[in-house]
KEKE-3310 file (N, C-alpha, C; in steps of 0.2 Angstrom, whole numbers, plus 5000, padded with zeros to 4 digits):
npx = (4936:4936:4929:4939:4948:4945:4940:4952:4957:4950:4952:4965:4964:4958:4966:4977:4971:4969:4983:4985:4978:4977:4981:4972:4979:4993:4994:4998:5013:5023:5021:5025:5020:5015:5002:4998:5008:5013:5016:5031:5039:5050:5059:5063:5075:5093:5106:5120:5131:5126:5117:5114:5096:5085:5077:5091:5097:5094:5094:5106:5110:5114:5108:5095:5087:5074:5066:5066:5059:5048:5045:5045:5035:5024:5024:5029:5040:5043:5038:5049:5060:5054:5057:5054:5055:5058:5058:5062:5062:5068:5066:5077:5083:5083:5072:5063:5062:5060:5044:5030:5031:5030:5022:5028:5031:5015:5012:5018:5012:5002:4987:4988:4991:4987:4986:5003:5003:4999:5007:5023:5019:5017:5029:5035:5039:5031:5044:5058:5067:5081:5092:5095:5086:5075:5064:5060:5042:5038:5027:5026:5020:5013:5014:5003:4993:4995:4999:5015:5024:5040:5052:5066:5079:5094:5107:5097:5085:5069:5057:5038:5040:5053:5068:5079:5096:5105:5109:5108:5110:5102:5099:5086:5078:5081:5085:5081:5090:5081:5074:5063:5049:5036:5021:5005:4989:4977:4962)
npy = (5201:5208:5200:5189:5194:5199:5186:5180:5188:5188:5173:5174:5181:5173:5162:5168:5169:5160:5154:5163:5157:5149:5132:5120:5108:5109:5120:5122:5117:5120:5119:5111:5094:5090:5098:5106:5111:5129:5140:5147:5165:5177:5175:5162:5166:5165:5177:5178:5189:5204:5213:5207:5204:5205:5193:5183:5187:5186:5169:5168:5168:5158:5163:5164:5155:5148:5159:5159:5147:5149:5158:5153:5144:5152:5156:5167:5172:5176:5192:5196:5198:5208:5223:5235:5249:5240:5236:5225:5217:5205:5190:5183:5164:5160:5170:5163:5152:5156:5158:5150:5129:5123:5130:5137:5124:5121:5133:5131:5122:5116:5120:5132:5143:5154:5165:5162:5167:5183:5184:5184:5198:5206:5208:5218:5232:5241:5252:5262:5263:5266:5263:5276:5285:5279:5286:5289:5288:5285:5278:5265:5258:5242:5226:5219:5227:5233:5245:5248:5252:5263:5263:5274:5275:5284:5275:5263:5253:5250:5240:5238:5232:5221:5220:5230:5222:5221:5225:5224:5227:5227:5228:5229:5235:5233:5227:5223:5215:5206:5201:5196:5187:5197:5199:5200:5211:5204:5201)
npz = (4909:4920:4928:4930:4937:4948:4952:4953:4965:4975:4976:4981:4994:5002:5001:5007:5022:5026:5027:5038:5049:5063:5063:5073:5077:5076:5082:5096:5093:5100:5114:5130:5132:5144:5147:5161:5166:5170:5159:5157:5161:5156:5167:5164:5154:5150:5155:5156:5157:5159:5173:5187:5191:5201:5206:5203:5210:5225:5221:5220:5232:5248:5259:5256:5250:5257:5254:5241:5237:5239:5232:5218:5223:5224:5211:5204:5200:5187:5189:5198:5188:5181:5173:5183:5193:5208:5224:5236:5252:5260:5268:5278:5278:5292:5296:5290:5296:5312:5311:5315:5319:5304:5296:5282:5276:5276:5269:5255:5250:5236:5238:5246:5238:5235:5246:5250:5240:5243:5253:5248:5241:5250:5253:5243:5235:5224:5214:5220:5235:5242:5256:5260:5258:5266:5277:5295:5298:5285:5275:5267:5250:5246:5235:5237:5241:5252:5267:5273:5288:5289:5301:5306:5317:5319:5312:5311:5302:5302:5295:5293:5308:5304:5303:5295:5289:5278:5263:5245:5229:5213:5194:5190:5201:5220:5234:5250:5263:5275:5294:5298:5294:5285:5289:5283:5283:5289:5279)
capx = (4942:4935:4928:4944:4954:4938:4940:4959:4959:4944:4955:4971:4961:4955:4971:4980:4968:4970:4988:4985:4973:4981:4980:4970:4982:4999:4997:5003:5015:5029:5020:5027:5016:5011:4998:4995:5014:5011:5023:5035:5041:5058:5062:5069:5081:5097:5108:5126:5135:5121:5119:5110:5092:5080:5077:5096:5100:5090:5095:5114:5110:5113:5101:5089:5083:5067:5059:5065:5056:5043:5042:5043:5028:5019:5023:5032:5046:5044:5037:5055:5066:5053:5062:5054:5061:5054:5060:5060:5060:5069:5069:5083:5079:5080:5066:5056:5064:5056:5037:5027:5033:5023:5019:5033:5028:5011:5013:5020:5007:4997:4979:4990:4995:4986:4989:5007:5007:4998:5013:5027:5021:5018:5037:5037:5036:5034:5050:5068:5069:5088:5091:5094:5078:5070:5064:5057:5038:5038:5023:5028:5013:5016:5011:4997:4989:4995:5005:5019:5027:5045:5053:5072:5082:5102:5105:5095:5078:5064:5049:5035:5044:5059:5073:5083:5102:5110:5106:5109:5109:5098:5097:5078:5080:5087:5083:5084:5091:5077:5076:5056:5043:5031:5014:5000:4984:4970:4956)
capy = (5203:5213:5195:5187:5200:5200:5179:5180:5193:5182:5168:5178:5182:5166:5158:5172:5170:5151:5153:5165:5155:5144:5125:5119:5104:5112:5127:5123:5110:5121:5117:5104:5087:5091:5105:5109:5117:5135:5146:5153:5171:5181:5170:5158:5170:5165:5180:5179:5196:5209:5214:5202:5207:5204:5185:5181:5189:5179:5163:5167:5170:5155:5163:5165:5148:5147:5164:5157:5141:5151:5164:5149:5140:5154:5157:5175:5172:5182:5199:5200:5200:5212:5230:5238:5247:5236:5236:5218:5215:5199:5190:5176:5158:5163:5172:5159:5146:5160:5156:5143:5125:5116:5135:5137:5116:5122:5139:5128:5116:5119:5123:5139:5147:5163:5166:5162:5175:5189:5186:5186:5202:5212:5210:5221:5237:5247:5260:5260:5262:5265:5264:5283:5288:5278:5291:5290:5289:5284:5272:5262:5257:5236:5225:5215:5233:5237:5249:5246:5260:5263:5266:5276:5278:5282:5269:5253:5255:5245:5240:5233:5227:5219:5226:5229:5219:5224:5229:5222:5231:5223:5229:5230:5239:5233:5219:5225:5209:5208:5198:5193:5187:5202:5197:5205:5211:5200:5202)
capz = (4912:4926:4933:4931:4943:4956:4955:4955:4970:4978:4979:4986:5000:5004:5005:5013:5027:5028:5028:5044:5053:5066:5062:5080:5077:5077:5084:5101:5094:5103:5121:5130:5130:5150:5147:5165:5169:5169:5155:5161:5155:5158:5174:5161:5151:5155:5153:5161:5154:5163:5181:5191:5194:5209:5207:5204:5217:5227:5219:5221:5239:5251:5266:5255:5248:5258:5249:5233:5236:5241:5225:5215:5225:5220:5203:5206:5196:5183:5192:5200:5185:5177:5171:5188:5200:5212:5230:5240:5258:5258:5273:5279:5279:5298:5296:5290:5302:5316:5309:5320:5315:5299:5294:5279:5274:5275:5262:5249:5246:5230:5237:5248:5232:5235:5253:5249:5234:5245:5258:5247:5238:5254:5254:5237:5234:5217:5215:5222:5241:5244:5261:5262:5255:5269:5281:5301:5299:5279:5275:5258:5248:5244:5230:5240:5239:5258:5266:5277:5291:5290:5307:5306:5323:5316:5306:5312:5299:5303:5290:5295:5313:5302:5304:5287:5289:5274:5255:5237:5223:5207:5188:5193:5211:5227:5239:5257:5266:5284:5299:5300:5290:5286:5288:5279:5291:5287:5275)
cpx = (4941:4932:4934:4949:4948:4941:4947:4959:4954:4949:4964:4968:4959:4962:4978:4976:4967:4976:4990:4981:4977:4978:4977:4974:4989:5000:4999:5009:5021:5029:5024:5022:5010:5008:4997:5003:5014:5021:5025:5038:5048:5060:5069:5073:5086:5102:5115:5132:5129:5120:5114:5103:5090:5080:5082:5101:5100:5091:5102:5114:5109:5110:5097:5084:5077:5062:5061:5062:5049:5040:5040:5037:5022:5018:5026:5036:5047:5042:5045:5061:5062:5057:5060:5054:5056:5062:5058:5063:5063:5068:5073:5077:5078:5074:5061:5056:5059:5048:5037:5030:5028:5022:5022:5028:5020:5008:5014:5018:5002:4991:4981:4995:4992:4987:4998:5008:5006:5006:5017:5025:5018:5028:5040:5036:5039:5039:5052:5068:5076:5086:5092:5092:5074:5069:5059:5050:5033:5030:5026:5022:5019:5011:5004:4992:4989:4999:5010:5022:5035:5046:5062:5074:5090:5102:5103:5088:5073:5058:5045:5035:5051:5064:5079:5092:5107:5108:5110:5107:5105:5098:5091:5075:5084:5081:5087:5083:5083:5076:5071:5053:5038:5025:5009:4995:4979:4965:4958)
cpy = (5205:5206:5189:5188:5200:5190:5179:5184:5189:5178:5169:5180:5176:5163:5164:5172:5165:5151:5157:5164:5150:5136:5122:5112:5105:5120:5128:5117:5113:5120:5110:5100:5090:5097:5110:5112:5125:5137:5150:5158:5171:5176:5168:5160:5169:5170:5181:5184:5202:5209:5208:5207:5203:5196:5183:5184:5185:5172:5162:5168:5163:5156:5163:5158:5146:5152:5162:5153:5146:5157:5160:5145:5143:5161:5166:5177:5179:5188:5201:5199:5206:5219:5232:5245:5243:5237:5230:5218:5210:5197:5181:5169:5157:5165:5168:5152:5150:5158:5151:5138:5124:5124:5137:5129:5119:5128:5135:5125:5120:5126:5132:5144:5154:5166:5164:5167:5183:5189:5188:5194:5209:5212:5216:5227:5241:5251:5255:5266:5262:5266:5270:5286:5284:5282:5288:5291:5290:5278:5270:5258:5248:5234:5220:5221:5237:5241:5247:5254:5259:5267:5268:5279:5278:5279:5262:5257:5248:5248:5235:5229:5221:5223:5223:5227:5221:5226:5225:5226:5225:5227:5232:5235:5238:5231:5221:5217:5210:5203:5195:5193:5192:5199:5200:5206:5206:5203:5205)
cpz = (4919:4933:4934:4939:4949:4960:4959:4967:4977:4983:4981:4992:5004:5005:5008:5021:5029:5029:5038:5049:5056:5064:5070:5080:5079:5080:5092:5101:5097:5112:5121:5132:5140:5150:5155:5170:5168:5164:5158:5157:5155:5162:5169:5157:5153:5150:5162:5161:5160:5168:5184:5193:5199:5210:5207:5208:5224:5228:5220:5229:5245:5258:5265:5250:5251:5253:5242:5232:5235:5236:5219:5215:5223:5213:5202:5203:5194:5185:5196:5194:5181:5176:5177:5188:5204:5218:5234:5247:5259:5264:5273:5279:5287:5301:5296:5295:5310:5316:5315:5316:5311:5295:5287:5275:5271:5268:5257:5245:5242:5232:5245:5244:5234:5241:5252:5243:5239:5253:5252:5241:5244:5255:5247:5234:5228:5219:5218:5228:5242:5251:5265:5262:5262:5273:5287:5298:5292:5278:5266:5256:5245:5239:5231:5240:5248:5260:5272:5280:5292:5298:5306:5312:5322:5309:5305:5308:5300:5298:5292:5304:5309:5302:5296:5290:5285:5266:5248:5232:5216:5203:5187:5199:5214:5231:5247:5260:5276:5288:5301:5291:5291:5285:5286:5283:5285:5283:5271)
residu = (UNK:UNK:UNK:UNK:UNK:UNK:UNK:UNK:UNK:UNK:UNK:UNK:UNK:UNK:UNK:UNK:UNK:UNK:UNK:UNK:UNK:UNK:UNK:UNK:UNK:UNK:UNK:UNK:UNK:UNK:UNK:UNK:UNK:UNK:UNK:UNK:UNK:UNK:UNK:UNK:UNK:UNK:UNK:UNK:UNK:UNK:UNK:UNK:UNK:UNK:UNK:UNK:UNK:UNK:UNK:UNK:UNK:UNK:UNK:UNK:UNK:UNK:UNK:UNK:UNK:UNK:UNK:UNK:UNK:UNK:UNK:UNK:UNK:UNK:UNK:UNK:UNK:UNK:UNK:UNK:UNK:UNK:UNK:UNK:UNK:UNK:UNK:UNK:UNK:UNK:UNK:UNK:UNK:UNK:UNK:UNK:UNK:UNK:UNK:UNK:UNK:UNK:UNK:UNK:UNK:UNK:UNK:UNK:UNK:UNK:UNK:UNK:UNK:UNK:UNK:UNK:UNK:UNK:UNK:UNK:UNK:UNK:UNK:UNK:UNK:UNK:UNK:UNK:UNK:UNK:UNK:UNK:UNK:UNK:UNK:UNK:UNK:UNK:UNK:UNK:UNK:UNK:UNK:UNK:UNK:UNK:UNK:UNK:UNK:UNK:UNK:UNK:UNK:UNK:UNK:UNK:UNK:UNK:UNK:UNK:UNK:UNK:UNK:UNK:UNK:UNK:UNK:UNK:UNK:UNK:UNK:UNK:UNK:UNK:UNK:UNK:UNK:UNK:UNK:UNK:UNK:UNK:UNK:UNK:UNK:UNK:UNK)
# end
């Protein structure tokens, strides 16, 4: 009997343990066929009832279709609809139109994905920056791991040498609209 209930139990563990084993045949049969497109996370969530966050903010923004190309080119998506707070920098397609010519063209291309990521996340800073809280002589710590100097005279606020134009409110934070490309210092 007692080798019955050992065999039995035996072979309940063996095929509970097959059945929790992935199949290496089917277990990505829910990728799609082109393996070398990077998973997208949250980005793709489409949710039309809840506040707009940081990246549909963005995307519903006809100044700002350069930095969307450009968070898309380097795979950024998802970091701005996460929960946050995050604070974003945005600057106009003006802004990126200001660069030297070829310089925007040249970000975009593959083999400048990481120098294109380390710009667009010196435009991001962990927390919620309202524009009231910015204060004269503030440095803001950014997500490239740099800091930036706010400058306040009245109510013109300049970061980094951009000057902040107007504000958006996000689910996630708040997107100061700005007027240059922030540039990260070197090394």
């Amino acid at each position: 009997m007692k080798k019955n209930i050992f065999y039995i139990l035996s072979l309940a563990i063996a095929l509970f343990s097959m059945a929790c084993t992935p199949n290496p045949e089917t277990a990505n049969s829910s990728a799609t066929a082109d393996s070398s497109e990077p998973v997208k996370g949250q980005s793709t969530v489409q949710d039309d009832l809840s506040a707009k966050n940081i990246l549909q903010v963005a995307l519903g923004s006809p100044d700002h279709t350069t930095l969307v190309a450009a968070v898309q080119a380097a795979d950024l998506e998802d970091v701005l609809v996460n929960a946050g707070p995050l604070t974003v920098f945005a600057p106009t397609n003006a802004a990126f139109e200001a660069l030297p010519a070829g310089t925007v063209e040249s970000l975009l291309k593959p083999e400048n994905k990481a120098t294109l990521s380390k710009i667009i996340k010196f435009h991001a800073s962990p927390g919620k920056y309202e524009g009231n809280l910015l204060k004269n002589g503030q440095r803001l710590f950014q997500a490239s791991g740099h800091y930036v100097n706010v400058e306040k005279d009245g109510d013109k606020v300049t970061v980094h040498g951009a000057n902040i134009l107007g504000t958006a409110q996000a689910s996630n934070g708040v997107v100061h609209i700005v007027d240059k490309v922030m540039l990260p210092p070197e090394g």
